[in-house]
N, C-alpha and C positions, 0 to 999 in steps of 0.2 A: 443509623443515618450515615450518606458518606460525607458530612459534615462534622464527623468526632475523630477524625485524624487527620494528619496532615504526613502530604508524600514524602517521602525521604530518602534518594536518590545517593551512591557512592560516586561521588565525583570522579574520582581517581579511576575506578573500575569502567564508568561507562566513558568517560575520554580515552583509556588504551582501549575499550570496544570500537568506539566510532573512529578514531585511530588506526587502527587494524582493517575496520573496513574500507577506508579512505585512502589507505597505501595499498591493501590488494584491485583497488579500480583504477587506482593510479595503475599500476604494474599490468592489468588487463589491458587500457585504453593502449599504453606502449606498443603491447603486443600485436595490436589493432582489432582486439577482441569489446566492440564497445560495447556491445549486445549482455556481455559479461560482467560488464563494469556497470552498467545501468544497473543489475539485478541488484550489486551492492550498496549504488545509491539508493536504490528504490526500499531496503532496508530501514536505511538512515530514514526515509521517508518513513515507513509502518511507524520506527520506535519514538518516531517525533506524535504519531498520531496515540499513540499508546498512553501517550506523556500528556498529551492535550484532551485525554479523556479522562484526568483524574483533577480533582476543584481544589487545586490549590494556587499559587502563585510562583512556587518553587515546581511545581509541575510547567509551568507557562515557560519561566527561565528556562528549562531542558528540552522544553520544545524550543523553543527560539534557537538554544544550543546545536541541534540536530539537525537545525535546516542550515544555520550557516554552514555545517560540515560540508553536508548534503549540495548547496550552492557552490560549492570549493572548486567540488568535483565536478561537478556538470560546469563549470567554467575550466575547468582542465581540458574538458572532451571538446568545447567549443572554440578555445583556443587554436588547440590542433588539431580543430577541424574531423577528428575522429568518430562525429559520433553521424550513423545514417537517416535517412529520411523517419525511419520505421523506428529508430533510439527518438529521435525529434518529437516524432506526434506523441511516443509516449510520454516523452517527458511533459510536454504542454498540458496531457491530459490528465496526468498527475500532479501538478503543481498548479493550473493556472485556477484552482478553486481554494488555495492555499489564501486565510485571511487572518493575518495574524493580529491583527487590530479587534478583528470580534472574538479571536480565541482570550486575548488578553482581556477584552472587557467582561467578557465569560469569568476568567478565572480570578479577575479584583473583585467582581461581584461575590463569587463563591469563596474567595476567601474574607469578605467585608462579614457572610453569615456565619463565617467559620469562629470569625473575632465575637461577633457577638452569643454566638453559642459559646464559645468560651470565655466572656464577660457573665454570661448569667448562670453557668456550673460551676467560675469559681467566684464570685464576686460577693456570695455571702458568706465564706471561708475564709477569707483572705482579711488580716488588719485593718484595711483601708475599705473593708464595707460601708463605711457611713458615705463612701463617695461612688456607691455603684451609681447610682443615678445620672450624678453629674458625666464618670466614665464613659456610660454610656449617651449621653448626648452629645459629647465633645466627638465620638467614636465618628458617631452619625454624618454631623458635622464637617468633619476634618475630611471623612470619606467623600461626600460631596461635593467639597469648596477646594479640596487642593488633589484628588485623586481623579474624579470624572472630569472634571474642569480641562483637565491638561492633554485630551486627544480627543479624536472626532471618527467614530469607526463609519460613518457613512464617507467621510471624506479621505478617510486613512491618513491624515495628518497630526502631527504632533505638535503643540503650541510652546516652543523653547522657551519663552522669556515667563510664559506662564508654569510651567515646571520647575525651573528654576524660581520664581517667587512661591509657590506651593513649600519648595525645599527649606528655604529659607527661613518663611514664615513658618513653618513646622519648631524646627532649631529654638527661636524666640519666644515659643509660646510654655509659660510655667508649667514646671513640671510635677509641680507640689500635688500630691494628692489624685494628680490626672495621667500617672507615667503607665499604666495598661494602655488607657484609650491611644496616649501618642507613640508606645512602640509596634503597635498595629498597624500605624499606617505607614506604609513602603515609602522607600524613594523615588520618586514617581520620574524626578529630570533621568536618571541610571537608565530605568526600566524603560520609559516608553521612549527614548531613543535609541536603545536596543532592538525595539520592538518596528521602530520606524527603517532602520537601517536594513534590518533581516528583510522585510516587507519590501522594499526598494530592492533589494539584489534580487529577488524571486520576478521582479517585476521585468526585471533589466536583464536576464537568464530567459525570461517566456519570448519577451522581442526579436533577443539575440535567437533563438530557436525558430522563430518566425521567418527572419533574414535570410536564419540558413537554408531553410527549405526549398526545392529544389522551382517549384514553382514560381514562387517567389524572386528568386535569383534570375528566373528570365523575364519574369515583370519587369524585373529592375533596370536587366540589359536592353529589353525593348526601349525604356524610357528614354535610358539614354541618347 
């Protein structure tokens, strides 16, 4: 099942990768080779979908990771204007299907079953078996009252004040006997304002790409 392992990503290795890649599009776009420098974001793009095809949560973290690089860059090309009609569409039609609020619901979901398949392979091994039970309903629980609670993937919004009382509330709640079920469940205020910020620059990169387009820029000048 790919519910019996969890991804495990060298931090260190893949930021000098994205890194590397990020300074040779930098160094392209200069050149005024943009066509060049897309191909390197477009990279960034695959190794974020690579990352978003595995059920984890620390899988979701390096996808999120990859698009802000990914946005970096294509905000460089926009800036100075370097990138052509033909870099434009592609990028639009590379990213504007880009939903990082369902990828994330995706990947708490898949890691909510990963917790509980790992409540029930080691829960009667472990000392504190006489409290699988309990583990597992707090698990349940905690997952739906302070995890789902705190974003809205049809709306794409994050609820602050509810993340932050989720966090909170987590802190407070005894840990005697219950400390599986509550090291399972993530920091939701971190995460899903990670998740909302990445999701807003992707949104704010498709417009700005829209703006620039050539048709567009003489809508605009008619308007005037």
């Amino acid at each position: 099942s790919v519910y019996t392992w969890r991804y495990r990503a060298n931090p260190r290795a893949m930021r000098s990768l994205v890194e590397l890649f990020c300074l040779r599009a930098a160094a392209q776009l200069e050149l005024g080779r943009g066509g060049e420098a897309l191909e390197d974001v477009l990279v960034l793009q695959k190794l974020a979908d690579v990352a978003g095809s595995l059920p984890s949560l620390e899988a979701a973290t390096s996808r999120v990771f990859l698009f802000d690089y990914a946005v970096q860059c294509l905000w460089e090309g926009l800036t100075a204007r370097r990138w052509s009609d033909i870099d434009l569409r592609t990028i639009q039609a590379a990213f504007e299907s880009v939903n990082l609020f369902a990828d994330f619901d995706r990947h708490l979901r898949a890691d909510h079953e990963l917790g509980n398949f790992t409540l029930e392979v080691l829960g009667f091994e472990l000392p504190w078996a006489f409290s699988l039970f309990e583990n597992q309903l707090l698990f349940r629980q905690l997952f739906f009252e302070h995890c789902l609670n705190v974003y809205s993937v049809e709306q794409s919004l994050v609820f602050p004040e509810r993340s932050r009382s989720a966090d909170a509330s987590l802190r407070d709640t005894p840990r005697h006997g219950l400390a599986f079920a509550l090291n399972q469940i993530p920091p939701m205020q971190k995460l899903s304002k990670g998740v909302a910020r990445s999701q807003s620059y992707i949104h704010l990169v498709l417009v700005a790409c829209a703006l620039e387009r050539p048709e567009n820029k003489l809508v605009a000048a008619v308007d005037l």
